[in-house]
N, C-alpha and C positions, 0 to 999 in steps of 0.2 A: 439537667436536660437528659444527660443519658438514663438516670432511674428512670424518667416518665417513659423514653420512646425504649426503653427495656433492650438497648445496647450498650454496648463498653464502652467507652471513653475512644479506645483504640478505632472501634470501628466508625463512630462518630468521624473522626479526626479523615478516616481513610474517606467516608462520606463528603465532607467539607473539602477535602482536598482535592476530590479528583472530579470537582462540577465545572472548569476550566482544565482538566491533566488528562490526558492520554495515558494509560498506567500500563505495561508489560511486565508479565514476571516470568523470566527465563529459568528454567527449570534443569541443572544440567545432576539427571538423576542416576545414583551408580548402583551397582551390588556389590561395590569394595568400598563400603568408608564407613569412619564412624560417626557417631548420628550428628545429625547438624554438620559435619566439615566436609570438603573435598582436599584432594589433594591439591599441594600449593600449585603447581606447572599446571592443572588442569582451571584450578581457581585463577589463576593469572589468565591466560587462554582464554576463560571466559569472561571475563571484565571487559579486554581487548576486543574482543572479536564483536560481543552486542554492539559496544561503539562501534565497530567498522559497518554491524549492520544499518545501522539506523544510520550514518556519513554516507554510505555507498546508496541506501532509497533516497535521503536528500540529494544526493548529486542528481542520480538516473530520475527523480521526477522533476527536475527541473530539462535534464537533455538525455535521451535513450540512449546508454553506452552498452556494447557491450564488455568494453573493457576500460576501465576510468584510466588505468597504464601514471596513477600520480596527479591528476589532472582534477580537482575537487570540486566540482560547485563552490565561488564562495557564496551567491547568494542562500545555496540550500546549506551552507555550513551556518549562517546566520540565522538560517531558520529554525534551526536546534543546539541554538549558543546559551541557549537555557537549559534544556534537558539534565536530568539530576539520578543519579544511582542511589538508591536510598538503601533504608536496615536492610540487609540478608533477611529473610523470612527462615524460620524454621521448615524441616524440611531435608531432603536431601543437599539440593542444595539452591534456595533460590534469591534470586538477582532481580530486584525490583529497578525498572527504569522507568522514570517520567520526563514526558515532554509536554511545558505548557503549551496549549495554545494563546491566542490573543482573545482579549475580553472585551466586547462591544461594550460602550457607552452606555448604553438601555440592553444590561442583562435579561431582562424579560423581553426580550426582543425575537420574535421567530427565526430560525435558522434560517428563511428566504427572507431576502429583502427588496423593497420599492425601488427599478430605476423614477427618475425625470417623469417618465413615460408613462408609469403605471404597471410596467412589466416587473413580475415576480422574477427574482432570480436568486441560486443560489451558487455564493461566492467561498471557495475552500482556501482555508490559511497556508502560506507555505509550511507551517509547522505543520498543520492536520494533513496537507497534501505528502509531506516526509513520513509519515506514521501509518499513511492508509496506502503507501508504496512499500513500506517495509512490510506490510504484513500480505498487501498483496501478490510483491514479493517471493515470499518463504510461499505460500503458498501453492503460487505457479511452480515454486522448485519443487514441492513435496509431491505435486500431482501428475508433472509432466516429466520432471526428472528421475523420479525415487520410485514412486508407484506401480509405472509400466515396467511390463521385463522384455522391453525393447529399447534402439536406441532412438533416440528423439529424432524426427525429422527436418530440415533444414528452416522446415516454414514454421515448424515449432518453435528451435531455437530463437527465428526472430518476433516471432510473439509476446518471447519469453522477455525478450530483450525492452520490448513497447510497453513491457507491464511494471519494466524497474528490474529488473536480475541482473547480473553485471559477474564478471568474473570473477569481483572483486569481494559482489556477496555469495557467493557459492565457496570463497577459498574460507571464506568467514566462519560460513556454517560448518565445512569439513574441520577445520581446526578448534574447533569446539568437541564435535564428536571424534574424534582422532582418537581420544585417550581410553587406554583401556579399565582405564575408573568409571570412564561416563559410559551408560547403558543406550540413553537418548538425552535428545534436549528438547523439552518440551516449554512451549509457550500458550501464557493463558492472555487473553484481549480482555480490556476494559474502557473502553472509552468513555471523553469525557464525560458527564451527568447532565450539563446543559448543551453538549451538541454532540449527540449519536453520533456514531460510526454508521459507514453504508450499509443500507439493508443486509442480509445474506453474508456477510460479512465471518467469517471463522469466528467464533470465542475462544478456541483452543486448537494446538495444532503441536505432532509431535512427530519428532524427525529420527530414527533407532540409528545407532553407529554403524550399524549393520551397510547402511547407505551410504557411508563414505566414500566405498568404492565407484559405484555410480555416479558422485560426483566428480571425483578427479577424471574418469573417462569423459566426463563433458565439459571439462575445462578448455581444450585445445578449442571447443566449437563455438566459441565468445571471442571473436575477435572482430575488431571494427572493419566495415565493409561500404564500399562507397554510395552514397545516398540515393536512391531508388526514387522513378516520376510519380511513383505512388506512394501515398504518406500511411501510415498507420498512425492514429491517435489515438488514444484511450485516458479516461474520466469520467468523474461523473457531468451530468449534462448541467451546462451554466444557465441556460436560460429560451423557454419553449415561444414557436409563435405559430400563429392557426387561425387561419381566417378560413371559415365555410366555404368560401364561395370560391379558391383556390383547390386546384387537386391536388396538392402538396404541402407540406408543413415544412418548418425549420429548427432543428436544434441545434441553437448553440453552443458547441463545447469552447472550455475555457481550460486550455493544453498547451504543454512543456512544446514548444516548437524554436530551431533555430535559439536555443541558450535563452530564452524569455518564455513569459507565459505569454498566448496568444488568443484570440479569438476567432473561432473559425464558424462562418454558417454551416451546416449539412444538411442539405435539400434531400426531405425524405417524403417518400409515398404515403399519402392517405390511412394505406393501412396498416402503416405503420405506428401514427399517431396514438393511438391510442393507447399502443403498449410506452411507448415514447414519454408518454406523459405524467405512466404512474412509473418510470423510473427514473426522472427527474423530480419526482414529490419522494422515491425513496432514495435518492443519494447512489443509485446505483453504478458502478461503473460499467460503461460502453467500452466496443472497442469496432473504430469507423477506419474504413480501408477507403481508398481513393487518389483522386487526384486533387491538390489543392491551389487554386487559383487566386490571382489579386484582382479585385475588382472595384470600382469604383467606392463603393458600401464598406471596403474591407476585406479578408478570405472566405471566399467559399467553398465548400466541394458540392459540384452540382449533382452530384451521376455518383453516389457511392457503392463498390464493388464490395459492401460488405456494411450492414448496419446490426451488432447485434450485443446481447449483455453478457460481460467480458465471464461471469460466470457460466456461460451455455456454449461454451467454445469447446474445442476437443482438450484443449491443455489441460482444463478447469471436471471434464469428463468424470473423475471417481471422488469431488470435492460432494460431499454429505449436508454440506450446510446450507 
């Protein structure tokens, strides 16, 4: 099979393997080592620390910390009680991590699927939800925290906080680049083969040691803060509804709220719909400010002070992808 499709065996295998895997290969690159090793304190380091990154997104996409203080998810620990470190790749020095996700019954099955109803919806795994927090994540830190040569604003920081960042993944990342072996830590995305990652989504992303320092000054500004009448949620959208004859639409997101995933309606304007609907066919992540109400139907936010795509935000401002 690999003579005919004119690949190696190896590449085959990484093929087959990652049509269910989420793959990361953390890259912690130096200008002091010799080829293929790092240093063992820096190699330890990094072992450690990609776990805490990927434990610290499972926790924060299940409940927005900004400081987890010991406190773990265990649902989102369950959701990456799989996840597997696999060979070092050649290289400076890299660290392959997989996280399965879960495999529907009818593998040919579209990434949306039929309620009862007939409504198309699309339903994210807690694994895929822990992996699409980690990455967007690092992200928000490399954009909002590392990039600007200012300090972050308070409504940043809680932004930052709704997207999955925690103190807990910023000490992660510092302690990875700390060492003066490591140049940067660079990460490359691969997700699975049968279920895309979100549109726009980074494929690679790299953090210089350089920013360490940046980081440890926003450490003191992660600290849990009393729950506000206004919620901030962000995901991608669970499931659209739109009737013509309404001057309003609904998108339901389907968001870490109160320690549970929940279902919230968000009552959005007409002209909104539209954009609304092709960021719900690409997986895109929102990010909906508001108030959120219990109603007879369920949660809703009727009146939201903010509907927009979590990449077109100021945090997200010098993100290329």
């Amino acid at each position: 099979m690999a003579a005919d499709t004119r690949q190696s065996s190896q590449e085959l295998s990484d093929i087959i393997r990652g049509l269910w895997v989420d793959a990361f290969s953390f890259r912690a690159s130096s200008d002091i080592y010799i080829q293929d090793t790092i240093p063992a304190r820096a190699g330890a380091d990094l072992f450690k620390n990609v776990w805490k990154l990927l434990r610290s997104a499972a926790t924060t996409s299940r409940t927005p910390k900004a400081h987890i203080s010991g406190n773990w998810s265990k649902v989102g620990d369950e959701a990456i009680n799989d996840a597997r470190f696999a060979h070092t790749k050649r290289g400076s020095y890299i660290l392959p991590l997989l996280v399965p996700l879960p495999r529907p019954l009818d593998e040919e099955a579209s990434t949306f699927k039929l309620t009862t109803q007939g409504n198309s919806v699309y339903h994210e795994s807690d694994a895929r939800r822990a992996t699409r927090t980690m990455v967007q994540a690092l992200t928000a830190v490399n954009a909002a925290l590392i990039q600007p040569e200012k300090e972050p604003a308070p409504s940043v920081v809680a932004d930052l906080v709704q997207v999955g960042v925690s103190r807990e993944l910023i000490t992660a990342i510092n302690d990875i680049i700390k060492h003066s072996s490591v140049a940067n830590l660079d990460l490359k995305v691969d997700w699975a083969g049968r279920l895309p990652g979100p549109s726009q989504a980074p494929e690679s992303l790299v953090i210089p040691s350089e920013a360490g320092y940046r980081l440890e000054k926003a450490l003191p500004l992660f600290k849990n803060s009393r729950r506000s009448t206004t919620e901030t949620l962000t995901g991608p959208i669970y499931k659209m509804a739109d009737r013509a004859s309404d001057n309003f639409g609904i998108a339901t997101m389907e968001v870490p709220r109160n320690g549970r995933i929940s279902q919230v309606e968000v009552f959005i304007n007409r002209q909104m719909m539209i954009s609304a609907h092709d960021w719900f066919k690409e997986h895109r992540s929102v990010i909906v400010q508001g108030r959120v109400e219990v109603s007879p139907q369920g949660l809703v936010m009727r009146s939201p002070a903010r509907f927009e795509l979590l990449s077109d935000t100021m945090m997200f401002s010098g993100e290329t992808t």
